[in-house]
C-alpha positions as CSV (number, residue, x, y, z in Angstrom):
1,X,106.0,105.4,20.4
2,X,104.1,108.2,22.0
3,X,105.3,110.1,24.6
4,X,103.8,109.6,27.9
5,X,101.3,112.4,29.7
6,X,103.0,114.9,31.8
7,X,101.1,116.6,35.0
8,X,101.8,120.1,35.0
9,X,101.1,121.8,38.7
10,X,100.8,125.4,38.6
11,X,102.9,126.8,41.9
12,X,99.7,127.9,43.5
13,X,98.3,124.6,43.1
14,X,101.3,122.9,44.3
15,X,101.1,125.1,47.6
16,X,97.6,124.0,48.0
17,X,98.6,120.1,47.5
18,X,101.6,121.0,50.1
19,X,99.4,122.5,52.6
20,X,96.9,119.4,52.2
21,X,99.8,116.9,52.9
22,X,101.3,118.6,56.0
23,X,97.3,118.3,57.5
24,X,97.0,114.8,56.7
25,X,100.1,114.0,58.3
26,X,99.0,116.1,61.0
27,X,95.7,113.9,61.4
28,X,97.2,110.9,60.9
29,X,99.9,111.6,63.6
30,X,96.7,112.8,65.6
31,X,94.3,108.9,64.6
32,X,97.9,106.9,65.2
33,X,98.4,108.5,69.2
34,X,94.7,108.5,69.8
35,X,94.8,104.5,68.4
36,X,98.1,104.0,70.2
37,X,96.4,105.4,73.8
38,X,93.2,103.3,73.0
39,X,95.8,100.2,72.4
40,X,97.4,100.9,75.5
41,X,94.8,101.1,77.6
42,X,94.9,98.6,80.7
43,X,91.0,97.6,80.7
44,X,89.8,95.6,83.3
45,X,86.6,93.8,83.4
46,X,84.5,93.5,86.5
47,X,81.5,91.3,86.3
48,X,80.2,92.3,90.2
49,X,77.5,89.9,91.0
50,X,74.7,91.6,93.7
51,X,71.7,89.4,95.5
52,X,69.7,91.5,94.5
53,X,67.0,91.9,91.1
54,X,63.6,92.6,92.1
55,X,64.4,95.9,92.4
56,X,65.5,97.1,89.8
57,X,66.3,100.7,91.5
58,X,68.6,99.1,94.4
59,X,70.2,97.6,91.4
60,X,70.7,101.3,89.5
61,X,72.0,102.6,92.3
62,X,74.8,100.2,92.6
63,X,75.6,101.0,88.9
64,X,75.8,104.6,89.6
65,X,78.2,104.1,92.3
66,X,80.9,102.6,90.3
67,X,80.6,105.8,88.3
68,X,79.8,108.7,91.1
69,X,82.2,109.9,93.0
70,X,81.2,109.7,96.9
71,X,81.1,112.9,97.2
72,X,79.2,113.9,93.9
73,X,80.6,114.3,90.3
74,X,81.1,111.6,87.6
75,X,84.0,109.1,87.7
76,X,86.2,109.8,84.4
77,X,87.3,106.3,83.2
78,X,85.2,104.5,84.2
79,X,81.9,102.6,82.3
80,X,79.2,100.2,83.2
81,X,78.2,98.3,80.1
82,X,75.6,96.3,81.0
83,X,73.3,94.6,84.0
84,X,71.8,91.5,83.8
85,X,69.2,90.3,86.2
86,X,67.3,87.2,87.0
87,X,63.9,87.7,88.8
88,X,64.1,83.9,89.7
89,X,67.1,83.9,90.7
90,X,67.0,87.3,92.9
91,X,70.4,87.9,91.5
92,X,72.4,90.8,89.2
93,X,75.7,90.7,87.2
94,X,76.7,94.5,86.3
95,X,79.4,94.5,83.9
96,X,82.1,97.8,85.0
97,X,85.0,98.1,83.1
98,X,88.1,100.6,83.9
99,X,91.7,101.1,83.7
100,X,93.5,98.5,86.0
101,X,94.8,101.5,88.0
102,X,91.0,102.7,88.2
103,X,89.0,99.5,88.3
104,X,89.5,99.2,92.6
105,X,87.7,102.4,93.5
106,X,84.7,101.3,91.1
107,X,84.0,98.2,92.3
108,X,84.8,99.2,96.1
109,X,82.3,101.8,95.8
110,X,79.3,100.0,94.5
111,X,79.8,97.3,96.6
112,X,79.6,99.9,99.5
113,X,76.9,100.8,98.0
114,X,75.3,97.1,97.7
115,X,76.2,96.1,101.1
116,X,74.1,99.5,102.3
117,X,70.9,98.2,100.6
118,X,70.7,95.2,100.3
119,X,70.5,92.5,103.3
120,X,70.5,88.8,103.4
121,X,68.3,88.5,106.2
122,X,65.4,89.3,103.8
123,X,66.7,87.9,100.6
124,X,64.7,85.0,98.7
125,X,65.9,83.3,95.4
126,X,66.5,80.0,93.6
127,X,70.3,80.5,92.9
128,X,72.5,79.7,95.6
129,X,74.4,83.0,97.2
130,X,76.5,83.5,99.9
131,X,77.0,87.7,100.3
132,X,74.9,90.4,99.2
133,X,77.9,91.2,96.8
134,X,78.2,87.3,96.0
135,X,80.9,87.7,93.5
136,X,83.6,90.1,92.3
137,X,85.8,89.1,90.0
138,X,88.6,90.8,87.9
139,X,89.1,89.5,84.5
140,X,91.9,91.1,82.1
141,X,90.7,92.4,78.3
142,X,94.3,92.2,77.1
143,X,97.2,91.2,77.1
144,X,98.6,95.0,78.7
145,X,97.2,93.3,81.8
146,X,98.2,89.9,83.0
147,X,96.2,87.4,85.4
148,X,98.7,88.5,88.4
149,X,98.2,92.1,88.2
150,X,94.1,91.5,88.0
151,X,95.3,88.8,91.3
152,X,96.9,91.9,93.0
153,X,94.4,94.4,92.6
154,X,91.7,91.9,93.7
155,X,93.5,91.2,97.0
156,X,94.1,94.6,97.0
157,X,90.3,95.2,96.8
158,X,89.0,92.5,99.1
159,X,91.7,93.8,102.2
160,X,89.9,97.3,101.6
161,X,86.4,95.9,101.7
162,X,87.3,94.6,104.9
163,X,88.2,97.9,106.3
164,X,85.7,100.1,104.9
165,X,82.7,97.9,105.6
166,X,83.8,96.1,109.4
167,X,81.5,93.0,109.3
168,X,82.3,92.4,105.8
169,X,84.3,89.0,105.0
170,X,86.2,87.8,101.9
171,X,87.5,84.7,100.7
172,X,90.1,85.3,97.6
173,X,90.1,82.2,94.1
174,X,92.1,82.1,91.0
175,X,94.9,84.2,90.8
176,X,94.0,86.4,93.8
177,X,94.5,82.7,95.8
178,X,98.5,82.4,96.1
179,X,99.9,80.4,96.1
180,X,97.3,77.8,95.5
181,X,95.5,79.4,92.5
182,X,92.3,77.8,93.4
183,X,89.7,77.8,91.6
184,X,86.0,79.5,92.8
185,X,84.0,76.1,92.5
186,X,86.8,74.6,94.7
187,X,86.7,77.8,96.9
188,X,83.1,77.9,97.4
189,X,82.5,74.0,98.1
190,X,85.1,74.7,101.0
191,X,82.9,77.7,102.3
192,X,79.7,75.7,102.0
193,X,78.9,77.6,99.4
194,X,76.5,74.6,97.9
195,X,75.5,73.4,101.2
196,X,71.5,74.8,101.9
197,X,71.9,76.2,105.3
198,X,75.4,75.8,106.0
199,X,76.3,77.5,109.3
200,X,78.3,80.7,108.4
201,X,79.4,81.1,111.9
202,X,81.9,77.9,111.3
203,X,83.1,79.6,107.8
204,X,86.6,81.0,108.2
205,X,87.4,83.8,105.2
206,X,90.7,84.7,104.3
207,X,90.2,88.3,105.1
208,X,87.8,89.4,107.9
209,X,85.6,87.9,111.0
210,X,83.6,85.4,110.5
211,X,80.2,86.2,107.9
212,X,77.7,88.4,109.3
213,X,73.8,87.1,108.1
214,X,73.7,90.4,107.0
215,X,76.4,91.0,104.5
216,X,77.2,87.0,103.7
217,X,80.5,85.9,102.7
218,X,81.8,87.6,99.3
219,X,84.2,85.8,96.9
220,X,86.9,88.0,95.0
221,X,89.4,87.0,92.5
222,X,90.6,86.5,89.0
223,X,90.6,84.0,86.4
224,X,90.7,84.3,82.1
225,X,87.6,85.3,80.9
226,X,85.2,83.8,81.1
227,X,81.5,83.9,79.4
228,X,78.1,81.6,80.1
229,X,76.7,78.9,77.9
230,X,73.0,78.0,79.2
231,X,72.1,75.0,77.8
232,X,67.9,74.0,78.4
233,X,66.9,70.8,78.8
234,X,63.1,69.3,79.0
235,X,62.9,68.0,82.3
236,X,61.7,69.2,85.7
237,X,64.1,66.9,86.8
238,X,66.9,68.6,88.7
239,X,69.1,66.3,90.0
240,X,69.2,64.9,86.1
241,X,70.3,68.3,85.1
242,X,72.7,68.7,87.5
243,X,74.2,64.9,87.1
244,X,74.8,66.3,83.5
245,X,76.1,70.1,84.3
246,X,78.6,68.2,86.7
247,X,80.1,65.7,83.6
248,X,80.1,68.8,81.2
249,X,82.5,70.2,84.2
250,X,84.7,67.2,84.7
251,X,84.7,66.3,80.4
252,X,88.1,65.8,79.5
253,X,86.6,66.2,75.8
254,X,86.7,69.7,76.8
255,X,90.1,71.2,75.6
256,X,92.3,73.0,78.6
257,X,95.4,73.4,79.6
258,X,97.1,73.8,82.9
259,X,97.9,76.5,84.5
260,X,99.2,76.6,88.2
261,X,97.6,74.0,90.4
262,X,94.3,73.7,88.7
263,X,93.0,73.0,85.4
264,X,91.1,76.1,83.3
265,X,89.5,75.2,80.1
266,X,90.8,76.9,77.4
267,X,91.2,77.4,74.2
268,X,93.2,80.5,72.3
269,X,91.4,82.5,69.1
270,X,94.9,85.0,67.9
271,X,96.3,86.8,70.9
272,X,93.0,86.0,73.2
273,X,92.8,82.7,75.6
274,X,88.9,82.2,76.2
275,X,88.5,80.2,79.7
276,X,85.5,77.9,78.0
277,X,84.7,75.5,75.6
278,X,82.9,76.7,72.1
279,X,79.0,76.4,72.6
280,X,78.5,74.2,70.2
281,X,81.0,71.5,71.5
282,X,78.7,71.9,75.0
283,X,75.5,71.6,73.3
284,X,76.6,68.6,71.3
285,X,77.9,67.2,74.7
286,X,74.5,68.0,76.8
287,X,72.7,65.9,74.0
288,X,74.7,63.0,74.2
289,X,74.6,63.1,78.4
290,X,70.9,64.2,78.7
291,X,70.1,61.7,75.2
292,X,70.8,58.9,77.2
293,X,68.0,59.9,80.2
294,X,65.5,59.9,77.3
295,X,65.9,63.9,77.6
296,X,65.9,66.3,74.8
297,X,67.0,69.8,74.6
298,X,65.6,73.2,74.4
299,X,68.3,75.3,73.1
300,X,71.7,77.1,74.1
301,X,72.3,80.6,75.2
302,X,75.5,82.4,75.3
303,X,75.2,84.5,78.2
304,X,77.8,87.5,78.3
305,X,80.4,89.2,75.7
306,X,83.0,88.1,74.2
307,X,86.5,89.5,75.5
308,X,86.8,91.1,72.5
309,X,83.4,92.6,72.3
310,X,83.7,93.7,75.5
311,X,86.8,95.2,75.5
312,X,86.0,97.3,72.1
313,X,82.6,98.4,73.9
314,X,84.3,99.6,76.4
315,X,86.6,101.3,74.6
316,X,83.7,103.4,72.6
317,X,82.0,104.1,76.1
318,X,85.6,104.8,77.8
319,X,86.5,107.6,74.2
320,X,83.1,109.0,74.5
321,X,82.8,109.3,78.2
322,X,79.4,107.3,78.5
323,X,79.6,106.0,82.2
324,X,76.0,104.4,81.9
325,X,76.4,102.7,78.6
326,X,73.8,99.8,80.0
327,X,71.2,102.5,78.8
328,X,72.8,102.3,75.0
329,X,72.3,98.4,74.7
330,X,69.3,96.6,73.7
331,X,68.7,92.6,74.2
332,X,69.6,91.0,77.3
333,X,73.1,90.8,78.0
334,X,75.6,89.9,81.2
C-alpha cells in the first residue's frame, strides 16, 4: 500500500501562510463587529404622510429636513428611502428610517418643516386628510425594538410637536394610545376623520388646542408594519368599492391575532410579524365580493416594502451614509 503524499512547507513559506492567517482573523474579527453593529442597530421606520404632492419641491424640502440639521450640516444616521406621491390624491408618504434613539428629531424636523409650507386652507385632493402632516407613524424593523418603545417615542414626538409648533394638535393610535391601544381607523372615525366637512372646532386631540384650518389635526402612533395592497376594480361605482374595501376590513377569513384591545391582522414569516394579509388572499377575496356586483378586476398592487426590504435598504443607505437614498431607487415605491 503506498504511502500517502506528504506537504513539505519551507519555513519562509510557513511564515508567509502564518502572516496570512493572523490577517484573516483580523478581517473576520473586523466583518463579524461590523455585522454585529449592523445587527444591533435599533431601526425605526417612519412612513410621514404630508398633504402635499403637486409640488414636488415643497415635498423635497421636507425630505431634506429629516436629514439637515436646522442649523446646516447633514444628519449622520439618518436616511430617507423613498417618497411616494399621488397627484390625485394631493398626498405624499416619505419613507425616513433612523436609529430609535434618532428617529424623533427626524421626523420632528420635517414636519416643522411641512407644517411651514404647506396650509390646509388651500389644499385640494380626492383622499381624505385631516393635517398638513396627516400621519406619522413609527413602525419597528426588528425585533431590537418592540411596539412600546416605537409607542413611547411616538408620544414622545407628538408632546414635542405640540410645543414647537403652538397651534399644532395631535391625536395618539396603536401602541402610542395607552392604555386602549386603539387602532387609527377607530381613532380617526372618532375625530371625524371620514366625515366631509366635519367641524374641527368640536374635535378634542389628546395633545394640544383644538385644530387650527391651517395645520389640521395630525395622527401619531405605532402599529406592526404594515404595507398596501391596491386592489382595481372596473367600476366608477364608489360606494360598490367601498361596500367591498369595508368586508375585506371586517373578513374573519383574514388571519390575525389579538393583541391588546383590538384585533391586528397578522401573520408571522421567521422572526417577522407582517400586520396584513398575503395579496393574493385579498385579491382572491375582492373577486369573490366585487364577482357577485357583476364587477371584475383590474389587478393588485403592493404598495410599499417589505419589513425586511426595508430594513436591509436601510441598512446599505445607513453603512454608506446616503441620507437621500430616494434618489438611488427607480419604480414607484411608498
Amino acid at each position: 500500500m503506498r504511502e500517502p503524499s506528504r506537504c513539505r512547507i519551507s519555513r519562509k513559506n510557513a511564515e508567509v501562510l502564518t502572516t496570512d492567517l493572523q490577517r484573516l482573523k483580523q478581517q473576520t474579527k473586523r466583518l463579524d463587529f461590523g455585522m454585529a453593529c449592523a445587527l444591533g442597530r435599533r431601526l425605526v421606520a417612519c412612513l410621514l404622510n404630508i398633504s402635499e404632492a403637486r409640488e414636488r419641491d415643497v415635498v423635497e424640502k421636507v425630505a431634506q429636513a429629516a436629514i439637515s440639521h436646522q442649523l446646516g450640516g447633514r444628519r449622520k444616521g439618518t436616511t430617507v428611502l423613498n417618497i411616494f406621491s399621488d397627484h390625485d390624491y394631493n398626498r405624499s408618504v416619505l419613507t425616513i428610517v433612523a436609529d430609535l434613539e434618532m428617529i424623533g428629531e427626524a421626523v420632528l424636523s420635517a414636519s416643522e418643516r411641512a407644517f411651514s409650507l404647506i396650509d390646509m386652507t388651500a389644499h385640494d385632493g380626492i383622499h381624505p386628510c385631516m393635517g398638513a402632516v396627516d400621519l406619522l407613524p413609527l413602525y419597528p424593523l426588528g425585533k431590537e425594538v418592540s411596539l412600546e418603545d416605537c409607542g413611547k417615542e411616538a408620544r414622545a414626538i407628538g408632546t414635542a410637536l405640540t410645543e414647537r409648533i403652538p397651534g399644532t394638535s395631535v391625536f395618539f393610535f396603536g401602541w402610542a394610545d395607552i392604555p386602549l391601544h386603539r387602532g387609527l381607523a377607530h381613532r380617526r372615525k372618532e375625530m371625524g376623520w371620514f366625515k366631509k366637512g366635519s367641524n374641527m372646532a368640536a374635535v378634542q386631540p389628546d395633545v394640544g388646542p383644538p385644530p387650527m384650518r391651517r395645520f389640521g389635526l395630525t395622527g401619531i402612533g405605532t402599529s406592526p408594519y404594515v404595507m398596501n395592497c391596491n386592489v382595481t376594480i372596473e367600476t366608477q361605482d364608489v360606494s360598490l368599492g367601498r361596500d367591498v374595501a369595508a368586508a375585506i376590513r371586517e373578513s374573519k377569513s383574514v388571519p390575525g391575532s389579538a393583541s391588546g384591545r383590538e384585533s391586528w391582522p397578522a401573520f408571522r414569516i421567521g422572526d417577522w410579524e407582517f400586520c396584513h394579509a398575503p395579496a393574493s388572499l385579498i385579491t382572491t377575496r375582492v373577486q369573490e365580493l366585487a364577482g357577485r356586483q357583476g364587477v371584475k378586476t383590474q389587478g393588485t398592487a403592493l404598495v410599499g416594502f417589505t419589513p425586511l426590504e426595508c430594513k436591509n435598504l436601510a441598512e446599505i443607505a445607513l453603512s454608506r451614509d446616503i441620507g437621500e437614498f430616494w434618489k438611488e431607487l427607480h419604480g414607484v415605491r411608498m
